[in-house]
N, C-alpha and C positions, 0 to 999 in steps of 0.2 A: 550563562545567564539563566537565572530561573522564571518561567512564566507561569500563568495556569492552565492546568493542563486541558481546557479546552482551546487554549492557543497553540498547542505545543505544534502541532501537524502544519499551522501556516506558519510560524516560525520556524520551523524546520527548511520547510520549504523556500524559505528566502534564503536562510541562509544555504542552503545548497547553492543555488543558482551565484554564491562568491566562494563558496569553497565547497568544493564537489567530490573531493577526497573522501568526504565523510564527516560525522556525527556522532560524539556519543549524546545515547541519551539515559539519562539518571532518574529513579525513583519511581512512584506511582502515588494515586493521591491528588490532594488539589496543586501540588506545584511540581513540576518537571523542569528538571536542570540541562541544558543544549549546552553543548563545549563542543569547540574546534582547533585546531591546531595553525596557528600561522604566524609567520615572521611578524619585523615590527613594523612595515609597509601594510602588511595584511589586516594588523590589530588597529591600525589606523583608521584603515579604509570601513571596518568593522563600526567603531567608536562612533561613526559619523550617522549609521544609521540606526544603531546599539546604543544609546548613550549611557544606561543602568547597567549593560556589562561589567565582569569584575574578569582582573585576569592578571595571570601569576606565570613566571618563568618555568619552564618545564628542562630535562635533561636531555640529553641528545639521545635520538631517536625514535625522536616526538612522528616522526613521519608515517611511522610503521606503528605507530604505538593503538591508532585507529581501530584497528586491523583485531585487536584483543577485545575489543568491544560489541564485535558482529559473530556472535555465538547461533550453534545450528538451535534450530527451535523444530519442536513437532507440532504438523497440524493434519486434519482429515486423515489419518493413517499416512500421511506422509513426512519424510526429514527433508527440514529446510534449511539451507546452511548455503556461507560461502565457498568460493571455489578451494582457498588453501584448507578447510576443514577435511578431515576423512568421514567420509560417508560409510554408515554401519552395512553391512552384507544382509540382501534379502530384504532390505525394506526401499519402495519406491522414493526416490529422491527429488528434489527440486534444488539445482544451484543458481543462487544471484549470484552477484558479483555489487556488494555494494558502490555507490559512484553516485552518477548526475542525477539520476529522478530516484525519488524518492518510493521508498516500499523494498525491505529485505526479507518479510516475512516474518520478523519480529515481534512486531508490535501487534497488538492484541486485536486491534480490528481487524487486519490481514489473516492473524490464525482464526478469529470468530469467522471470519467470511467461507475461510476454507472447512471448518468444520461444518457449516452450515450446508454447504457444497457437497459435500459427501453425506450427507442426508436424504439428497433426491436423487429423483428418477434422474438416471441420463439423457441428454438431446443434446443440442446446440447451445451456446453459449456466445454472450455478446459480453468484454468487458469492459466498462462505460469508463471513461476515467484511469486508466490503466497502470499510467507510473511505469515502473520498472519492468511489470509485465509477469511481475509471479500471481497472481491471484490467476491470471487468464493460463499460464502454461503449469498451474495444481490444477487448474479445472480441466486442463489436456490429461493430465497424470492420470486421474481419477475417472477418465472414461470419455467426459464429453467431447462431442465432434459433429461436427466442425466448431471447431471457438475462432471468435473473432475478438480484435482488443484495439480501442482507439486512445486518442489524448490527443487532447490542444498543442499538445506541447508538443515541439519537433524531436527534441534531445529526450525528453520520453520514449517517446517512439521508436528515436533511435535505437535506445537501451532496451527498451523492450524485444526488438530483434534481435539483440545480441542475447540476451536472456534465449528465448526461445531457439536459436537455433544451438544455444550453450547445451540444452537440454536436449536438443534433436527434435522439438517439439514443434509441428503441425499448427502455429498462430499464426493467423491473419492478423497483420498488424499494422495500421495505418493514421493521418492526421484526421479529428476529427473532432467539432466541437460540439458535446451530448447534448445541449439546450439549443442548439438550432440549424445545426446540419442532418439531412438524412442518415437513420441506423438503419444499420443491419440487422434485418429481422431473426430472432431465434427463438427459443424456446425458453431462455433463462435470459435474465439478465443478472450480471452483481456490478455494484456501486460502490465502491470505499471512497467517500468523497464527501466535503463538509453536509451537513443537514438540509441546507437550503438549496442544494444544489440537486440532491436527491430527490426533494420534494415535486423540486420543478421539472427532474428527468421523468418522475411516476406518470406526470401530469400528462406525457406526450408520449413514453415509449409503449409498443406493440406485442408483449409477451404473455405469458402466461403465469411466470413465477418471476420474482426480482429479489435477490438477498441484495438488500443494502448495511451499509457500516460506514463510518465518518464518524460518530457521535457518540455521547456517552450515553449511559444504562440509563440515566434520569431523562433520557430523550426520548421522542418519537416521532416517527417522520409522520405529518398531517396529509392523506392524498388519497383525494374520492374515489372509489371505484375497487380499494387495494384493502384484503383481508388479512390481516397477520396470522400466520401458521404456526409458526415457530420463533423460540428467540435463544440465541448466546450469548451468551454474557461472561468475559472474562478481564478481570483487575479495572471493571467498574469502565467498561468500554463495552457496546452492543453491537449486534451484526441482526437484524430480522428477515427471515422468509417470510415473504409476501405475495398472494395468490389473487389473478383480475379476479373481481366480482363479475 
């Protein structure tokens, strides 16, 4: 299916939560192509929520074919890549394991966030919104400690533990929802999470620095109190360092 690509991340996300295998995802620009692989039960169950989907017979092997699509990507001075990839010698690594929550380190708010992260000073780290749990165990990689990383989502969290202890990496990792349960206080915060949702985390979290991302280049997050430092920007996707006033 193709959408526009400021829907691409909650289409994405729905569609994981029926097929958790995996994603690919196509192009950059105003429309972004989502494809999944499933029997004719699957493409049923799809169509009903899908209905402008378009969809074509594939050859055997379609299972594993996923798996060609989750290429390592570099970000902050780090390689990020899945588990069946080889990791290059001498450079610090981050392994997902694509699967149920979404975020492999691919996609370009994930890398802006991390380069953005390797721009500051080290401390503490809360990661608001977490997903799979790489943005919070690159920000272990890269020095900060103690980090901490929440999510609404239970099967988040889940995977986010499996990430971090994939890595050997020191995340606190728990359920938690950023707009109305108590955080954990630290010194940074980062947000990869739609705009309105960031806006309303600025509103209430206790930090000192917040990189946020969710959004595109043509955005910005609107929130009293917060001075933008710094910005990344890459294939028309933002990530902003943000400092309390």
């Amino acid at each position: 299916m193709r959408v526009p690509a400021a829907e691409a991340e909650l289409v994405a996300a729905q569609l994981l939560e029926r097929v958790p295998a995996g994603i690919e995802e196509v192009g950059a620009g105003p429309l972004v192509e989502l494809a999944v692989y499933v029997d004719d039960a699957g493409e049923r169950e799809l169509r009903a929520s899908f209905p402008g989907a378009r969809s074509e017979p594939v050859a055997g092997g379609w299972e594993d074919r996923w798996k060609e699509f989750h290429r390592p990507t570099r970000a902050g001075g780090l390689w990020i890549g899945p588990p069946w990839a080889e990791r290059p010698a001498g450079v610090p690594s981050v392994v997902v394991d694509p699967g149920r929550a979404f975020g492999t380190g691919a996609h370009p708010t994930t890398r802006a966030c991390i380069d953005a992260l390797a721009t500051l000073e080290r401390g503490s780290l809360l990661d608001a919104g977490c997903g799979s749990g790489v943005v919070g165990v690159a920000a272990a990689a890269l020095g900060f400690a103690p980090v901490f990383a929440v999510d609404v989502d239970e099967v988040a969290v889940e995977v986010a533990r499996a990430t971090a202890r994939a890595n050997g990496s020191a995340v606190e990792v728990s359920v938690a929802d950023v707009l109305r349960d108590e955080l954990q206080s630290s010194d940074v915060v980062v947000a990869n999470i739609e705009l309105r949702v960031v806006e309303a985390l600025l509103a209430r979290v206790d930090v000192r620095v917040a990189v946020t991302s969710g959004y595109l280049a043509s955005e910005t997050p609107s929130a009293a109190g917060w001075q933008r430092l710094d910005r990344v920007e890459i294939e028309g996707w933002a990530a902003d360092v943000l400092a309390a006033a």
